[in-house]
N, C-alpha and C positions, 0 to 999 in steps of 0.2 A: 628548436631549430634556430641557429642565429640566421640575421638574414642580411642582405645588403647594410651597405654602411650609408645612412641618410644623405642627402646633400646638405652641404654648410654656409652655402652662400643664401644670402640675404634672403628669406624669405617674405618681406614683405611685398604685400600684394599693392596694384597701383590702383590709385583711385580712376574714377569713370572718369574725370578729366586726362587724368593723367595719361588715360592709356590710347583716348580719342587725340589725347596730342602724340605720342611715338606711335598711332598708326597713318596722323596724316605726315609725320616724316615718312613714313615707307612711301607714302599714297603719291606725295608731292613732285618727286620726280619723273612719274608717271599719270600725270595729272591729264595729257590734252590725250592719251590714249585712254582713262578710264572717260573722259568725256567724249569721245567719241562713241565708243561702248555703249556709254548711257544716252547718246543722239539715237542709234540704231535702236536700243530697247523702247525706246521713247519711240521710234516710230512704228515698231510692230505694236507697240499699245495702242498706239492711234488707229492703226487697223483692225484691232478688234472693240475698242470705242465705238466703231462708226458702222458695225457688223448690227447689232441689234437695230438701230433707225431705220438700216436697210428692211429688214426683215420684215420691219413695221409695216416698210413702205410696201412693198411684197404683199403682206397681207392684205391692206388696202386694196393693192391693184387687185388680187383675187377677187376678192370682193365685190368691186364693181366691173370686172371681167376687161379689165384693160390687162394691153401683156405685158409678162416679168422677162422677157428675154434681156433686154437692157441691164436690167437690175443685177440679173444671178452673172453676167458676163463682170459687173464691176464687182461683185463681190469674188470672186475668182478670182480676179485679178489682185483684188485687196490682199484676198488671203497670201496668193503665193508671192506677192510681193512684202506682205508681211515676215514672212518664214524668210526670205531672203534675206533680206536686210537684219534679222535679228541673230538670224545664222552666221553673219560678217559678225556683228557685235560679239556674240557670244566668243569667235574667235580672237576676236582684239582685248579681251576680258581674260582670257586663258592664257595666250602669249604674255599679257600685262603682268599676270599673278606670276608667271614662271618668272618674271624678269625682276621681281619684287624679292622673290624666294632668292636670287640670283645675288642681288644685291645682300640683300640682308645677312647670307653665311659671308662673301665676301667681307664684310664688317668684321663681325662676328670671330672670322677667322683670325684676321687681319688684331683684331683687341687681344682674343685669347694667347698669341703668339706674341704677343708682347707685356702679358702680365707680368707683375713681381713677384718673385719666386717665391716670396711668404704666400700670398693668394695662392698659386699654383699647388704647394705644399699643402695645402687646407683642403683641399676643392677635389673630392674624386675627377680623373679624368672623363671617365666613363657617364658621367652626370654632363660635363661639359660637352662631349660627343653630341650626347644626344638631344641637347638645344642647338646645337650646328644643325641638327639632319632632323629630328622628329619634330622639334619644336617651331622650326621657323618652315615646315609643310604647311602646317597649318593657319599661315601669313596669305597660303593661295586663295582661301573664301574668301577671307573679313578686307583682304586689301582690296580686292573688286569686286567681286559676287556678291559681297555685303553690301558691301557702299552704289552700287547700281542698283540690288533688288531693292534696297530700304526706297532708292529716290526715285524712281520706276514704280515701286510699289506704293509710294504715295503719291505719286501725279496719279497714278489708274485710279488708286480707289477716291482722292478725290473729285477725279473727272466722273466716274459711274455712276459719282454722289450728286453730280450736278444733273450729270443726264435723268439720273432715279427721279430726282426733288422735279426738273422739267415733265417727266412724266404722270408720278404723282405724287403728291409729298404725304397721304395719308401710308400710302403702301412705304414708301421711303422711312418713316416714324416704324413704323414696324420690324422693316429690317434692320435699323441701328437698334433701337432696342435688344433685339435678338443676340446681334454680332457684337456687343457691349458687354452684354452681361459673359457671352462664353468668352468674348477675349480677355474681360479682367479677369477672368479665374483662370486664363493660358500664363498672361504675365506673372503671376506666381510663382510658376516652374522655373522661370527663366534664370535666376540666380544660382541654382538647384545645376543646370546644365554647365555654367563657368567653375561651378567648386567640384564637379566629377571631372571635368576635361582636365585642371590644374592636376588633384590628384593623381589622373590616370598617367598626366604625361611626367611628373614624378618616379611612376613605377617604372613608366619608361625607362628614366634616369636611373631606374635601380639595377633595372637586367642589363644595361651599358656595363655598369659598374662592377656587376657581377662577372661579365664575362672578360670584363679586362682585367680581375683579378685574376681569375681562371686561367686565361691566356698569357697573362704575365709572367706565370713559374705553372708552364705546363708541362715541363718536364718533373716538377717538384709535383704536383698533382699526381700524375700517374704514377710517381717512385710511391707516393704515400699510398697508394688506392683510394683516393680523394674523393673519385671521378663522379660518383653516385652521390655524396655529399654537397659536390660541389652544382652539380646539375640541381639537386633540391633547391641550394640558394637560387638559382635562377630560377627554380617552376615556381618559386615562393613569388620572386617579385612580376613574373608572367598573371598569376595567379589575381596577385595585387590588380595590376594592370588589367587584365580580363573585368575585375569586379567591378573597377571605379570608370573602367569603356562600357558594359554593363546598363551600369546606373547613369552614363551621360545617354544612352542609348535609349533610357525607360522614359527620363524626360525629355529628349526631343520627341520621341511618339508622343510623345502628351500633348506637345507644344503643336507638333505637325499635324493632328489631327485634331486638333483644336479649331481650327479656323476651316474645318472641310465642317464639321461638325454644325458650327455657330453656322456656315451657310446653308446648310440641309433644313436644319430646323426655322431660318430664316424661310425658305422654299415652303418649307410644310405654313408657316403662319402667314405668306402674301398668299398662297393657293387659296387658303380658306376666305382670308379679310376680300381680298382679290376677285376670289369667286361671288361673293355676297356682292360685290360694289358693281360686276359685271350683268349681273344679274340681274341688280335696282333698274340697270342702264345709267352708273354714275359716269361708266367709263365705257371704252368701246374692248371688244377682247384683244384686239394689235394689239393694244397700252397693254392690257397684261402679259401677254405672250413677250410682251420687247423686255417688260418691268423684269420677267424672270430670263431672260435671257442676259438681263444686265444685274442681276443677281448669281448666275452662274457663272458669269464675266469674273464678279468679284472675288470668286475663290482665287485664282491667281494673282491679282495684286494683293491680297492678304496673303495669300502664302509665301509671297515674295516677302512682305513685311516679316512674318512669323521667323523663314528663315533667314532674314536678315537679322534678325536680332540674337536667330541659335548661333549663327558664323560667326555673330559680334562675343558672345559669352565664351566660344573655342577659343576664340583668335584675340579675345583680352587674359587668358589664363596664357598661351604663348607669349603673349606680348611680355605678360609680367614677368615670366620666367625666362626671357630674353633681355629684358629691361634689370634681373639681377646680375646676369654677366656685364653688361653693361655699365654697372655700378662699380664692377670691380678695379680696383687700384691697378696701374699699369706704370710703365715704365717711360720716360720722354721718350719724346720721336725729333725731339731737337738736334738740329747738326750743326756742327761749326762748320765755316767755308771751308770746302775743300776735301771733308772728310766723305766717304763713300761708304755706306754701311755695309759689312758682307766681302768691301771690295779687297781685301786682303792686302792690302798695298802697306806696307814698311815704309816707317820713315828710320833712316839709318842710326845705328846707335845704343845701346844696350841704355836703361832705365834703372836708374836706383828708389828703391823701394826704403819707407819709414812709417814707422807706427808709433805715434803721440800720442799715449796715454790712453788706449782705446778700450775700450767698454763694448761689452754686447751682448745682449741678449734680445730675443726674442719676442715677448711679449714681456711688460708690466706684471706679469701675474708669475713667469717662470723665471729661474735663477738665472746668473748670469754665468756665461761662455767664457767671456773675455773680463779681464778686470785689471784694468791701467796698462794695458801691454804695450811696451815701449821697445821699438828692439829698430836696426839699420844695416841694413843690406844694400851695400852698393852695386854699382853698376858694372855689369858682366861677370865673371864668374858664378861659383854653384854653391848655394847656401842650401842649408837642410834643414828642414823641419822632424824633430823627432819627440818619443814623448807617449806614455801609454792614451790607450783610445780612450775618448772624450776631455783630453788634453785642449781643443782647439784647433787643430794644426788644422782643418781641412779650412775652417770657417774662416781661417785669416787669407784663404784663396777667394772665400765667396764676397769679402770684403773688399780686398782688390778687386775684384770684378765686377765689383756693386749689384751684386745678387741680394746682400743686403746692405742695408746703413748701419755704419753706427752707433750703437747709443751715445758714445762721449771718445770725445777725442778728433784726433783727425788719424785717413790715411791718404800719404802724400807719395806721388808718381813724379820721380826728375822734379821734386820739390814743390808740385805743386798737387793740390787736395783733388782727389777725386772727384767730388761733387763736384767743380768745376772744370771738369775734362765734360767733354759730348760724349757720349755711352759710346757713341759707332767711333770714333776717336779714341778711346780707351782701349774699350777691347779691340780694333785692329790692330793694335800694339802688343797683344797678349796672344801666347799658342798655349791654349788650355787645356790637359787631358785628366780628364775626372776618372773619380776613384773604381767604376764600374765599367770605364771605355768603351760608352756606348756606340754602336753601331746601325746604322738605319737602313732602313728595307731600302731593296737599289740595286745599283752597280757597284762595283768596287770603287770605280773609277768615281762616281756620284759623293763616293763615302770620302775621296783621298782630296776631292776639289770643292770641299764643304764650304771651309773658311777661305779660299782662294777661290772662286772659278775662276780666273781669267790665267792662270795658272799651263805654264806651256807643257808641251810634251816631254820637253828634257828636262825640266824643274821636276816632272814627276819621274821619271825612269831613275833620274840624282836621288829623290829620298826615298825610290823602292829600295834601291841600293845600299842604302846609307842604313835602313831597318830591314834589311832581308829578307824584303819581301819580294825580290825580285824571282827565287823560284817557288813561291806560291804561286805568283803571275804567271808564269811559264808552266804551271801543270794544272791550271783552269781551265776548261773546255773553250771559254769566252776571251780570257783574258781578264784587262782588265773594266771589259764590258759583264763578265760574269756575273749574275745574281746574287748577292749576300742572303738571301731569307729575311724573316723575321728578327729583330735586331741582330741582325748576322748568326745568326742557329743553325748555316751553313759552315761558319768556322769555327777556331780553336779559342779557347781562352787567350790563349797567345799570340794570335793572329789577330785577332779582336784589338787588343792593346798594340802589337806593333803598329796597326791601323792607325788608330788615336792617335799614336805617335808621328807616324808619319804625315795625317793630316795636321797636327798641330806647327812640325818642321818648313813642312809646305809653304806655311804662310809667312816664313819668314819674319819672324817675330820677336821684339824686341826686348820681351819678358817671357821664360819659358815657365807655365805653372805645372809639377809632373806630382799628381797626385797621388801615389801608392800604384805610378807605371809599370811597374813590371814584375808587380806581383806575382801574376798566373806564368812569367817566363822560365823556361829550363834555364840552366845556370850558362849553357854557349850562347844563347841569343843574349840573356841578361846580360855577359861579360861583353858582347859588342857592343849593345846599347848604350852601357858604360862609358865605352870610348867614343861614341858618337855623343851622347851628351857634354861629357867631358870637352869635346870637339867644339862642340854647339857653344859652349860656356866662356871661350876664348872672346866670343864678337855679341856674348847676348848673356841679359841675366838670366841665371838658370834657378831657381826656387822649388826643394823639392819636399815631397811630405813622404816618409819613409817608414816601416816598420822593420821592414828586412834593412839591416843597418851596414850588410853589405854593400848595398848599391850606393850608400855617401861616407864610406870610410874615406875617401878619396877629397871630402868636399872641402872647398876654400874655410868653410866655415859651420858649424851643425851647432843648430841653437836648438837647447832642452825645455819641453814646455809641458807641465805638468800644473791641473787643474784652472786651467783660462790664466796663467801664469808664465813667464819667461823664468826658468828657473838658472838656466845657464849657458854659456856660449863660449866656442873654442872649436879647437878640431881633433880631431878622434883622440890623436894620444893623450892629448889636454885632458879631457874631457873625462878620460879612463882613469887618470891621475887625479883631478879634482872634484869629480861628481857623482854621488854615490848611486844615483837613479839611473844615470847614465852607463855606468859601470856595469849593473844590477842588468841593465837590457843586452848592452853588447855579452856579457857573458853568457845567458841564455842561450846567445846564436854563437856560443863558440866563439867570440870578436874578442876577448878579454876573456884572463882568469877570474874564476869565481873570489867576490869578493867576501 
């Protein structure tokens, strides 16, 4: 059974420094609210510090028959004013962690949304999901429940250590001994607990992965009868995920009763030594009865230690795996004055387009796409790109877009090189519709004001018009408030792409890139679009990538590009007359006699 596809990002794991430094980034801007936290835990420890001396005292008075009404009135008071006050904290600790988690996907989201589309391309989505949501939950222990139980948990059990040693330091030698030896065989586990929680939260990353594949062609699923195959891949990495929760789940019982443990048998060895010394008359019985009362005190600041250190091994296996998105290569966030990212704003003027001798590929390991491609496209009119598939032609859009770089050469906007345009600068200048005109879960209206919001009501009503979509709007229940579905699984292939279209128009754009637009369109909508592009082409560069060679018979210019090659350039009759590939294609579609 095959199974999820692994994730590919960085797996390396961070060192114990490394990870106590990006948790005190989390911790830092929430710093005077985990200290306040740790003020309150700090003072209900002090309340039950100061419970066993009472008790002493209590005993005394019995003793000698003076009254404890005094006593049990402030221990009352101790107690519930303890529970109060840790009950604030615990609250200021829990708000703190929500606000950590808060921050953190905000990041998170905020990087992912700006990677470079090689990363993106590598990286299952469904792995990255699931460090947004599953991975950075687990920020809510180790960012404050950790960091307060650890420092909480040592002030107590150093302070019990002073009260014990004040009491008696023979019984005191006994319990560390005890509590020593079972917690260096707890510390063991502890590594054991960070390598199941990494792995689990992996599988996690697997059933994400799973079901976005699933969901991604679920119509293609169910054509195939898939559905039981495809559920396997999920129970598999469920399965995973079950085993490796499981195994974090056997070592923290290990770890968590570890320190209940070391203090029982602690209890069993002062009763005995305890009882002997009570006996001789070394000590009086209060000293014993307070000694194990502050014995039993100590299971919770050790347990606090214990799980402070389990939160720390969950929440440094998140961290890592959050700390590898983090690593990942992203795109500037630099802007020249003036530019507004998103903001769809045109500066006026159609954009000529050149390609110096450009090179590309991919990685060092794989062949190259591109190889010397030189070619010029001036400004306004409609040039075409044509050419059998893995010719190029898409990749010279993701170049002008700077989706990628590169290898060699330059590509130059109104003369001047990409790399030095501002990204949010470039592409506002660019209405780009790709080869699969995608559509996002929404409104209509969400889907048409992508690249423009600021976009008025009659700029939209003009390019429903202009792509015929204005009676699709008029027999939507909503309009153009109605629901799309899932990447619009509400409409038509054809609708889908007028869309694209129409958002891309919208923005008023100074270079039109129409990647295989109008593919899925019947031959009436495709003839209009024709003439609105055509339209479009008069005040703006048009750049098209074509197979159906219908839709750029018409074009100023159709450049032939066969294997990362410019092989030839002219317009259609040209082209029919001179180029035998070219020939070879329009004939296929009926555009030219068979050569």
């Amino acid at each position: 059974m095959n199974t999820a596809s692994a994730p590919t990002t960085d797996e390396t794991s961070l060192s114990a420094r490394e990870t106590v430094k990006a948790l005190c980034a989390y911790v830092r801007p929430h710093r005077w609210a985990v200290a306040l936290g740790l003020l309150c835990a700090l003072v209900g420890a002090a309340g039950g510090l100061l419970q066993p001396l009472a008790t002493k005292a209590l005993v005394d008075r019995l003793a000698t028959g003076e009254t404890i009404a005094g006593i049990l009135i402030a221990l009352t008071v101790l107690v519930v004013l303890g529970t109060a006050v840790e009950a604030f904290g615990a609250y200021v600790l829990e708000r703190t962690a929500e606000s950590v988690i808060l921050a953190a996907r905000r990041t998170l989201v905020g990087r992912l949304l700006r990677l470079r589309i090689a990363e993106w391309e590598r990286i299952p989505p469904g792995d990255l999901m699931s460090r947004v949501t599953s991975d950075t939950t687990l920020l809510r222990a180790v960012s404050t429940q950790a960091v307060v139980s650890a420092a909480t948990g040592a002030v107590a059990f150093v302070a019990a250590i002073v009260m014990m040693a004040f009491l008696d330091v023979v019984l005191l030698g006994v319990t560390l001994g005890v509590v020593v030896l079972v917690g260096g065989a707890a510390a063991l586990v502890m590594p054991r607990i960070a390598q199941a929680t990494e792995r689990s939260q992996e599988a996690v990353g697997e059933i994400s992965i799973a079901l976005e594949r699933a969901f991604g062609a679920f119509r293609t699923v169910k054509a195939s009868g898939a559905e039981e195959r495809e559920a396997a891949r999920v129970e598999a990495a469920a399965q995973r995920a079950w085993r490796h929760g499981v195994n974090s789940a056997k070592w923290e019982s290990v770890a968590g009763s570890a320190d209940e443990l070391g203090v029982q048998l602690a209890f069993l060895a002062v009763l005995g030594v305890g009882g002997a010394r009570v006996a001789s008359g070394e000590i009086p019985v209060s000293t014993l009865i307070a000694f194990l009362l502050y014995l039993f005190y100590l299971i919770e600041p050790v347990s606090k230690l214990v799980d402070a250190v389990s939160h720390y091994q969950e929440g440094a296996a998140a961290i890592s795996r959050i700390a590898q998105v983090e690593r990942l290569s992203t795109e500037p966030t630099a802007r020249h004055k003036g530019a507004r990212l998103g903001a769809g704003e045109a500066v006026p003027g159609a954009v000529s387009v050149r390609l110096e001798d450009v090179s590309f590929r991919h990685r060092p390991e794989l062949p190259y796409i591109h190889q010397q491609v030189s070619l010029q496209i001036p400004a306004a009119g409609m040039t075409a790109l044509v050419g059998p598939s893995g010719a190029g032609k898409s990749t010279v859009f993701a170049l002008i877009e700077r989706f990628y770089e590169a290898t060699g050469g330059r590509v130059l906007i109104d003369g001047k090189d990409v790399r030095d345009w501002s990204l949010s600068e470039l592409r506002s200048a660019i209405g780009y519709v790709e080869q699969d005109a995608p559509v996002l879960a929404g409104t209509l209206r969400e889907n048409l004001v992508l690249a423009a919001p600021d976009a008025t009501d009659d700029a939209i009503r003009d390019v429903l018009a202009r792509t015929k979509l204005d009676t699709l709007v008029d027999r939507l229940p909503h309009g153009l408030d109605t629901q799309v579905g899932h990447r619009g699984s509400k409409l038509s292939g054809g609708e889908r792409q007028r869309i694209a279209i129409a958002r891309a128009l919208l923005r008023k754009p100074r270079l039109l890139l129409l990647d295989e637009a109008t593919s899925q369109l019947d031959a009436v909508n495709e003839l209009a679009l024709r003439d609105v592009i055509a339209d479009v082409a008069r005040e703006t560069t048009v750049l098209v990538v074509a197979h159906r060679l219908s839709t750029v018979t018409r074009a100023d210019r159709i450049i032939v590009m066969d294997a990362g090659r410019v092989r030839a350039v002219g317009t259609h009759e040209e082209l029919v007359a001179q180029d035998r590939l070219y020939t070879q294609l329009a004939a296929t579609q009926f555009l030219a006699p068979t050569p």
